[in-house]
Each structure stands twice: as C-alpha cells, then as structure tokens.
Backbone bond lengths (Angstrom), bond angles and torsions (degrees), N, CA, C in turn:
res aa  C-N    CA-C-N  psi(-1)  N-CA   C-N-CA  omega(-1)  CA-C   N-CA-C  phi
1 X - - - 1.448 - - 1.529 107.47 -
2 X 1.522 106.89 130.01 1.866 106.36 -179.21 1.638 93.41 -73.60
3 X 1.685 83.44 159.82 1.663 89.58 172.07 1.618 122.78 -79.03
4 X 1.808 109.84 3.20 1.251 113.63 170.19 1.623 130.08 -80.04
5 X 1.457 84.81 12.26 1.965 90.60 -175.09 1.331 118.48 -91.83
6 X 1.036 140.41 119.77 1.111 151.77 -161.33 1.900 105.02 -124.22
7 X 1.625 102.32 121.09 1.632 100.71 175.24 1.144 114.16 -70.11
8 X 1.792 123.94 -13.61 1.487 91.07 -176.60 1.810 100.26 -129.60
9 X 1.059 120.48 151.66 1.575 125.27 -166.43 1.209 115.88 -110.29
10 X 1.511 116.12 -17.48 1.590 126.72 160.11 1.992 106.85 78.21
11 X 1.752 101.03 6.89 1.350 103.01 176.41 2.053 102.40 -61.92
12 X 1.478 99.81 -55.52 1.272 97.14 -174.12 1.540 133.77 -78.06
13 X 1.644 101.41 34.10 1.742 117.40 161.10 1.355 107.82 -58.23
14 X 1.080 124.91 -26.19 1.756 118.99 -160.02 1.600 96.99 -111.55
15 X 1.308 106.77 24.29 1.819 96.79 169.27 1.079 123.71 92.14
16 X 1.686 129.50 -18.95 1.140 114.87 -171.24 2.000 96.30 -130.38
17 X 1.362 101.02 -154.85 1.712 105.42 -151.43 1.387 100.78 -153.83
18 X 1.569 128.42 125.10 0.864 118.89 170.21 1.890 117.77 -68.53
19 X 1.257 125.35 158.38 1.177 150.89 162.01 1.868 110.88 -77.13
20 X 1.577 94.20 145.32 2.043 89.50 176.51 1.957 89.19 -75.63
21 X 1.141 94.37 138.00 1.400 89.16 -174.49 1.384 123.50 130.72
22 X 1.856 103.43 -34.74 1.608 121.09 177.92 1.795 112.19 91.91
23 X 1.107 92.82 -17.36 1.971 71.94 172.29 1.193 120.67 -84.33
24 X 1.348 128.19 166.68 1.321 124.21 169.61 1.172 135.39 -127.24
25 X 1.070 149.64 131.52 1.568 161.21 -167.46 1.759 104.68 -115.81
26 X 1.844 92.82 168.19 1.689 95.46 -165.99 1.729 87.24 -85.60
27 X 1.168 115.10 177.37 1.622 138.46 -154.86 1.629 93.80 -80.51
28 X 1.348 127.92 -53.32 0.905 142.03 176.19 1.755 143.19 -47.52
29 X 2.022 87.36 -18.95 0.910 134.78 165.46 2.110 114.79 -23.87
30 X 1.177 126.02 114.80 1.408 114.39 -178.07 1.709 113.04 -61.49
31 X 1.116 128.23 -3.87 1.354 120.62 -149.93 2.290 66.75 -122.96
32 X 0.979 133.54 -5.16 1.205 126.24 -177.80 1.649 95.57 -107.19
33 X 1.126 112.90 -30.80 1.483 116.32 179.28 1.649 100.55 -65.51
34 X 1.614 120.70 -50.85 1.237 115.55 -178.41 1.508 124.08 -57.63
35 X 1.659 109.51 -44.31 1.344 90.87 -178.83 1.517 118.79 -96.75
36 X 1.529 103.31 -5.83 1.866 97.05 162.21 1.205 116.88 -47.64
37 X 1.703 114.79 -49.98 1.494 109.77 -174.19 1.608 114.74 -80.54
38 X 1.145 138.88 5.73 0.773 141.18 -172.25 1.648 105.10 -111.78
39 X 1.300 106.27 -24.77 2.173 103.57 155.54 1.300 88.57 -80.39
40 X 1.209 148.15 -70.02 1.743 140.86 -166.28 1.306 87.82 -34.10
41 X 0.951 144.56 -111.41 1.506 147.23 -155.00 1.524 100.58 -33.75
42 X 0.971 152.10 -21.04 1.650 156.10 -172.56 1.388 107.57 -68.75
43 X 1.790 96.42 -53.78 1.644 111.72 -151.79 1.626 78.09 -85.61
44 X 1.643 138.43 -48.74 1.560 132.72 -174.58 1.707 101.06 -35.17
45 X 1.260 109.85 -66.08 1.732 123.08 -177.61 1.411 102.21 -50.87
46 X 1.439 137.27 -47.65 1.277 127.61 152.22 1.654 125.58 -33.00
47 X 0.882 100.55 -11.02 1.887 107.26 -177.75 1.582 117.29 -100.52
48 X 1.348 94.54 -49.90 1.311 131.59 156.47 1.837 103.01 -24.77
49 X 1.444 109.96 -85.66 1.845 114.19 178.13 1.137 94.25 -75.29
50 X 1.198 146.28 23.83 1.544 116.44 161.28 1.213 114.40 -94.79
51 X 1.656 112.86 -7.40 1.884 121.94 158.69 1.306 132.07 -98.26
52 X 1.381 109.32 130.73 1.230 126.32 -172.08 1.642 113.42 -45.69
53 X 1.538 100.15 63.27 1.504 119.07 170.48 1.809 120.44 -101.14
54 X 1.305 126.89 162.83 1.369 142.93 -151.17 1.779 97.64 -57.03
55 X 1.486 128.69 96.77 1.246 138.83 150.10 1.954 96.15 15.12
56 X 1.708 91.59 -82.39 2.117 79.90 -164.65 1.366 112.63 -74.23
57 X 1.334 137.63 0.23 1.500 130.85 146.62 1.268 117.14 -64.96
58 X 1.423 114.70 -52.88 1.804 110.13 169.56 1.481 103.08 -47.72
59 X 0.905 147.78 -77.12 1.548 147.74 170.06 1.612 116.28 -18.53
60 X 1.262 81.19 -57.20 2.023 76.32 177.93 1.474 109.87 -53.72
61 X 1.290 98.19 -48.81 1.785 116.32 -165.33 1.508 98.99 -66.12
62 X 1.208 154.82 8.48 1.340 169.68 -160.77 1.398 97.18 -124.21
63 X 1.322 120.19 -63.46 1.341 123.77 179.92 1.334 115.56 -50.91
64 X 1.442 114.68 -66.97 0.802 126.34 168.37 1.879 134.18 -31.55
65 X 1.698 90.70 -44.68 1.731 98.36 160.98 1.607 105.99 -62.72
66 X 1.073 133.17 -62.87 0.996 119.12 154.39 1.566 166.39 79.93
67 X 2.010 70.40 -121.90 1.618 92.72 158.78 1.577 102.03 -107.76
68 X 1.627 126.97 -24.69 1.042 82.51 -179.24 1.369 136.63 -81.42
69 X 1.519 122.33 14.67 1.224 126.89 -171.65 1.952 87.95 -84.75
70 X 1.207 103.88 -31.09 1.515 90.78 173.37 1.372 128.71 -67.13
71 X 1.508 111.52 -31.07 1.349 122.36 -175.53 2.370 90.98 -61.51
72 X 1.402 96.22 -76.08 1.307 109.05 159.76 1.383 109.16 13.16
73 X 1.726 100.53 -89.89 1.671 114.84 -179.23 1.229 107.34 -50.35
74 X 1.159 127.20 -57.67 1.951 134.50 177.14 1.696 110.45 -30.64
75 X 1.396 112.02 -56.86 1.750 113.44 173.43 1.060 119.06 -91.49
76 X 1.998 112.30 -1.67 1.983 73.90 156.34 1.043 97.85 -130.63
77 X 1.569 120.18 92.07 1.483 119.89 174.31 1.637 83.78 -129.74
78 X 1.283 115.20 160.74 1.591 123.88 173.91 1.743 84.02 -94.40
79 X 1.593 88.11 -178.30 1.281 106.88 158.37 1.491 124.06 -60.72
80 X 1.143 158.35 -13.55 1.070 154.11 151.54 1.701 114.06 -95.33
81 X 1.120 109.14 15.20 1.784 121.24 166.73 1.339 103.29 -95.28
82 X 1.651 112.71 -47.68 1.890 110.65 -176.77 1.289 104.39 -33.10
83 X 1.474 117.17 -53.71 1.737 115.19 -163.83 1.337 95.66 -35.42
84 X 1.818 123.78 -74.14 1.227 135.43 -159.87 1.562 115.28 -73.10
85 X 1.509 127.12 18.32 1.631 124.44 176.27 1.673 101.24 -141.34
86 X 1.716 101.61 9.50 1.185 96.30 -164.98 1.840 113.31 -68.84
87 X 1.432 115.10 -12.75 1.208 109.58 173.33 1.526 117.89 -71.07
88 X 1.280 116.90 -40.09 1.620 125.99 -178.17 1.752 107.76 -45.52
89 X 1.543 116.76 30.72 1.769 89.77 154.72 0.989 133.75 -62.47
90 X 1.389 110.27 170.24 1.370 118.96 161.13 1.182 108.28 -122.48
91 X 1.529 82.15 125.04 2.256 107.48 -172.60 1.307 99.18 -78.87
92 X 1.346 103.06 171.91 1.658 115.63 175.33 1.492 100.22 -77.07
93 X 1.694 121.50 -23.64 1.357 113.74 -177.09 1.526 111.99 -69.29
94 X 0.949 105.40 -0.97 2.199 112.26 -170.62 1.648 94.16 -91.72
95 X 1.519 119.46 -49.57 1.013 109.60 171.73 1.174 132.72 -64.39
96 X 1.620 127.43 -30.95 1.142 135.93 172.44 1.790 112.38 -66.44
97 X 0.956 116.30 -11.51 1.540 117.22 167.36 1.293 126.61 -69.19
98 X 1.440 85.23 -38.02 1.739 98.66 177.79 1.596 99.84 -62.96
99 X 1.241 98.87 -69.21 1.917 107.29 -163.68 1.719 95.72 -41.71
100 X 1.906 122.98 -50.17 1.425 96.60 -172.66 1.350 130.36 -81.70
101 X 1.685 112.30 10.39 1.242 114.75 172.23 1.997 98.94 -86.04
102 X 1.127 116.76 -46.24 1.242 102.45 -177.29 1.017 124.11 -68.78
103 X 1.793 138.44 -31.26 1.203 140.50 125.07 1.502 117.74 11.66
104 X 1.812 116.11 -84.04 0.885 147.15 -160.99 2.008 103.15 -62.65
105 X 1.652 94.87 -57.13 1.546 87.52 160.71 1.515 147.56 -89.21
106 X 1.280 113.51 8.00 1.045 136.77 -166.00 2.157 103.48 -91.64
107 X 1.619 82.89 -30.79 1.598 100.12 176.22 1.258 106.77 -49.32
108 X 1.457 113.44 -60.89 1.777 135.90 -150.86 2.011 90.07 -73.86
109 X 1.175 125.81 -50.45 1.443 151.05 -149.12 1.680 89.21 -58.29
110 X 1.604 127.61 143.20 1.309 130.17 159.91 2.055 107.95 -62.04
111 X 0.980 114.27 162.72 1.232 114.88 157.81 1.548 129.95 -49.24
112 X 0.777 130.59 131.68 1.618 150.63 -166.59 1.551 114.92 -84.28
113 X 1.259 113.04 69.25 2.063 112.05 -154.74 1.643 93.52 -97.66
114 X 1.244 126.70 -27.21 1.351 120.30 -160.63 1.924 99.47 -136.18
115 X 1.091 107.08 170.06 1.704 118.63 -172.90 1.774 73.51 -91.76
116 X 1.426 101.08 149.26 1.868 117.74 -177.35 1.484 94.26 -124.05
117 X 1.474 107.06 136.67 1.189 113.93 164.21 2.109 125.78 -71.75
118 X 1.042 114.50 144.28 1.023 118.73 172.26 1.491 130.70 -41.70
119 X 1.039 137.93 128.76 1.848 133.62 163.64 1.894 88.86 130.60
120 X 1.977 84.47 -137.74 1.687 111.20 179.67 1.929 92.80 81.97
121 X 0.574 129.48 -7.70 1.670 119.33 -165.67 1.477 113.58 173.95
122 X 1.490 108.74 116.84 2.005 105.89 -164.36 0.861 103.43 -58.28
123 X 1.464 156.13 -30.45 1.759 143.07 -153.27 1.533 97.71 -96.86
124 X 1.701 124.00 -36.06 1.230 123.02 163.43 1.668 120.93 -42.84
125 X 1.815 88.29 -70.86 1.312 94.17 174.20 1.497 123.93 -27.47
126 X 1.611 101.95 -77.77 1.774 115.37 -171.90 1.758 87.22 -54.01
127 X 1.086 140.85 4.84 1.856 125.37 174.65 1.539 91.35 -88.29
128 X 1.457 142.29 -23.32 0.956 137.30 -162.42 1.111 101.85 -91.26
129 X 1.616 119.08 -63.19 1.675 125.56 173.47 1.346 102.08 -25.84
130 X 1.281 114.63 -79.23 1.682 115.15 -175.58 1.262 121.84 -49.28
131 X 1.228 106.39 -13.97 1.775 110.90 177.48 1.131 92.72 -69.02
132 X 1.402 120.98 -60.96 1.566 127.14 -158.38 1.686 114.56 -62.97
133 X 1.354 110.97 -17.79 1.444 114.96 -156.40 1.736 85.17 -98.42
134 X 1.171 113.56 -35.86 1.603 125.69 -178.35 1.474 102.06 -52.92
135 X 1.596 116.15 -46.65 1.117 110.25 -175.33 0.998 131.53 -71.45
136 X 1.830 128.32 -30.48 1.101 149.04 154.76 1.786 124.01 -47.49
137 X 1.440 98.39 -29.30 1.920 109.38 -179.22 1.731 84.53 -81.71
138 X 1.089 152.94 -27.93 1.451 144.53 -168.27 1.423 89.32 -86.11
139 X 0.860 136.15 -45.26 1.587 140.10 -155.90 1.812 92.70 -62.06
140 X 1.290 98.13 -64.87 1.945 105.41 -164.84 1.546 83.48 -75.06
141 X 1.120 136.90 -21.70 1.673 110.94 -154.20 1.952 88.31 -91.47
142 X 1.239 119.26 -40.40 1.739 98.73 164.08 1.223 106.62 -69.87
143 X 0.987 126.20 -57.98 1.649 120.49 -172.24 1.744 99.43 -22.66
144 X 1.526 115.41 -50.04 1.360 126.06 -150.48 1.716 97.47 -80.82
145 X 1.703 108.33 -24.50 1.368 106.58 -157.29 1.721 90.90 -81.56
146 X 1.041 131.66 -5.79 1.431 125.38 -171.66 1.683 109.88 -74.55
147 X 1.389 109.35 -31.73 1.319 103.32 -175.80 1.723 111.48 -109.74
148 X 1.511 115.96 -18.62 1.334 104.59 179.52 1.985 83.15 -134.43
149 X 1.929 84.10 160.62 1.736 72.83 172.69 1.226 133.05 -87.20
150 X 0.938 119.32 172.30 1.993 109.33 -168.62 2.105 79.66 -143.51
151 X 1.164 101.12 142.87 1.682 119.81 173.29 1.365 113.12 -67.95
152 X 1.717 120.38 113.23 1.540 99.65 -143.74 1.696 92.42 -93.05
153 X 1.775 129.79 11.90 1.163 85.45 151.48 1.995 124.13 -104.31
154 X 1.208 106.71 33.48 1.561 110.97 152.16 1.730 113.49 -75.62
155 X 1.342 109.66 -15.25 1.546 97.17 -178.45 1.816 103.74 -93.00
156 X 1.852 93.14 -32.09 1.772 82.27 177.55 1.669 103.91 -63.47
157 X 1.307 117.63 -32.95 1.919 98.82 -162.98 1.185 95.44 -80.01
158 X 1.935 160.46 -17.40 0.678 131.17 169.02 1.853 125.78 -72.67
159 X 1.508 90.88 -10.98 2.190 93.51 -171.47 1.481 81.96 -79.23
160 X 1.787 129.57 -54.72 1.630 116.89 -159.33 1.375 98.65 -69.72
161 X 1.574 136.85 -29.11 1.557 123.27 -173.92 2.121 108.16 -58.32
162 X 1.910 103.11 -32.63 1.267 91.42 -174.31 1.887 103.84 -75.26
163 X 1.388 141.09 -8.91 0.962 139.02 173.54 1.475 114.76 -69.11
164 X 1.398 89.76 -36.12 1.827 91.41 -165.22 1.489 96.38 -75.03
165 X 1.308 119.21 -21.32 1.567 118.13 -174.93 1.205 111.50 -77.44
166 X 1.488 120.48 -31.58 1.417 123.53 162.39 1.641 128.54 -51.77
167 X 1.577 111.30 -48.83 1.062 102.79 179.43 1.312 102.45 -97.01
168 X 1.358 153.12 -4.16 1.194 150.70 131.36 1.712 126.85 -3.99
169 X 1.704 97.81 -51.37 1.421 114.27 172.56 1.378 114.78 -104.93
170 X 1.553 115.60 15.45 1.576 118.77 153.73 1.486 107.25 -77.66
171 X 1.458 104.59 -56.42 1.655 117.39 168.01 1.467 126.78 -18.50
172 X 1.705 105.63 -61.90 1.088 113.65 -164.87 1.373 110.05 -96.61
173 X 1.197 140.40 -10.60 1.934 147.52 150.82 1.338 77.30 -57.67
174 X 1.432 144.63 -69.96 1.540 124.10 -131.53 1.649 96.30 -82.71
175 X 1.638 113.63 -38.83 1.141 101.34 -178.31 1.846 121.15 -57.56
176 X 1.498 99.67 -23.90 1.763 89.41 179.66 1.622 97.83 -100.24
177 X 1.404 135.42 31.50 1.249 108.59 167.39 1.566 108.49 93.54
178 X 1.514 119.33 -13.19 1.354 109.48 -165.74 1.935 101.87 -78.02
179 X 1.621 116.98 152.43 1.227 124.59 161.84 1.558 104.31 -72.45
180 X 1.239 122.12 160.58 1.430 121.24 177.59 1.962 89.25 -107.42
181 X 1.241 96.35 164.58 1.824 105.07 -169.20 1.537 83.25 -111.61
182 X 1.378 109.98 111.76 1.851 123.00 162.19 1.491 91.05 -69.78
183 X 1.517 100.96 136.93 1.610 135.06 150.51 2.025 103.57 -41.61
184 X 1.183 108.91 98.94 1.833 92.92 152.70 1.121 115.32 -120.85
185 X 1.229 104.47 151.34 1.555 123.74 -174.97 1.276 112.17 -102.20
C-alpha cells in the first residue's frame, strides 16, 4: 500500500456516495440501503467464523462472504458500473450450494415441530442475527428491484442464504449439545 492512500476522501461530506460507475446519489439512497445491508450481513457472517465452529461451515461461510461482497458490487454499480461488475453473477450453482448444505444439515437436525426461539449458544445466536439482517437485505433489495433491475437470481440466493442461516444455527446448538428453546404461547 503507497503511503498516498488515504481511507477517507471527504467526497461524501455533502451527503451523498459515489456509485461503481462514478455517479452519485444521497446516502440514504434505496439502492444504498440495499447494499449497506447487504455488507451488514457480511461483517454479521464475519462473527459467525470467528467461532470455533465446524472447519466446512467456516469455509462455506467464507464463500459465502464472498459473494456477497459481489452481490454488494452488483447494486451499487450505476449503469455504466454493470460493464465493470458484470462478471459478479449469481449462478443457479451458488444457489444450489445453499439448498445442499441445508439438505445435508437438515439430515443430522431433530424434526422441526415448533417455531424455536433465537440464542442458547453465541455462534447459533449471531446465525440468527444474520438470519434476521439477511432478511432485511431481501426486503430493500426488492424494494430496490421495483425501480431499477436487480438479477432475480441475486434475490433467490439472498431469501435461501437467510434459510441456510437458519438451519445453520440448528446445526451448530445441536453440534455443541445445546436444546433449542420452543416458542410457547
């Protein structure tokens, strides 16, 4: 790194943010809402491998960071950014990873009779946080797809990534022994 790099550039004093591409919009921006939450959910999955959880889940969850820094690049490129993010799809094979990891754990997992409350175990837990934050990046990223287009299977891998995060943190309570706490009403 030269010693001329500087993290902050002081473009976005006046509120808004450049785009890959060079234009700029205010911060507040929905297509800024999409991919903010969609690094929020990045840095959550960052929390996620920082516990002494199962080697090929840490791996997935790596992958998984990933793409979403690709998804990321994908919504905030303007129209003359696509040229430069235009490789970052997301294949049907990205999605199909998800389904055979949950597949795969869903095997090992007791039956699913009641809605489970959140926590019992921190790497579980933070699987939930990120569930929740997962769910919220789908929320703005259609919200976002209504007015510009977004590649609709980036919206399927983000709804199956919040599933896989769900049973992800069934996995890992069961892997340490934890009971999950059923919802009563």
């Amino acid at each position: 790194m030269s010693g001329d790099f500087k993290i902050y550039t002081k473009t976005g004093d006046d509120g808004t943010t450049g785009l890959v591409g060079g234009s700029r919009v205010k911060k507040y921006d929905l297509r800024l809402e999409s991919y903010g939450t969609v690094d929020e959910l990045n840095a959550s999955i960052g929390v996620i491998r920082s516990y002494g959880i199962d080697p090929t889940a840490k791996d997935l969850l790596l992958k998984i960071q990933h793409k979403l820094f690709n998804i990321g690049s994908r919504l905030a490129s303007d129209e003359k950014g696509q040229e430069f993010t235009a490789q970052l799809v997301v294949k049907t094979e990205d999605i199909e990873v998800l389904e055979k990891a949950i597949d795969a754990y869903h095997e090992t997992l007791p039956e699913l009779r009641n809605f489970i409350l959140p926590g019992g175990e921190l790497s579980a837990a933070q699987c939930h946080i990120a569930r929740t934050i997962c769910r919220r990046a789908e929320r703005r990223i259609v919200e976002f797809a209504e007015q510009t287009p977004v590649q609709p299977e980036l919206i399927k891998y983000i709804n199956r990534l919040s599933d896989y995060l769900f049973v992800l943190a069934r996995k890992l309570a069961h892997d340490k022994g934890i009971d999950e706490t059923t919802w009563q009403y």
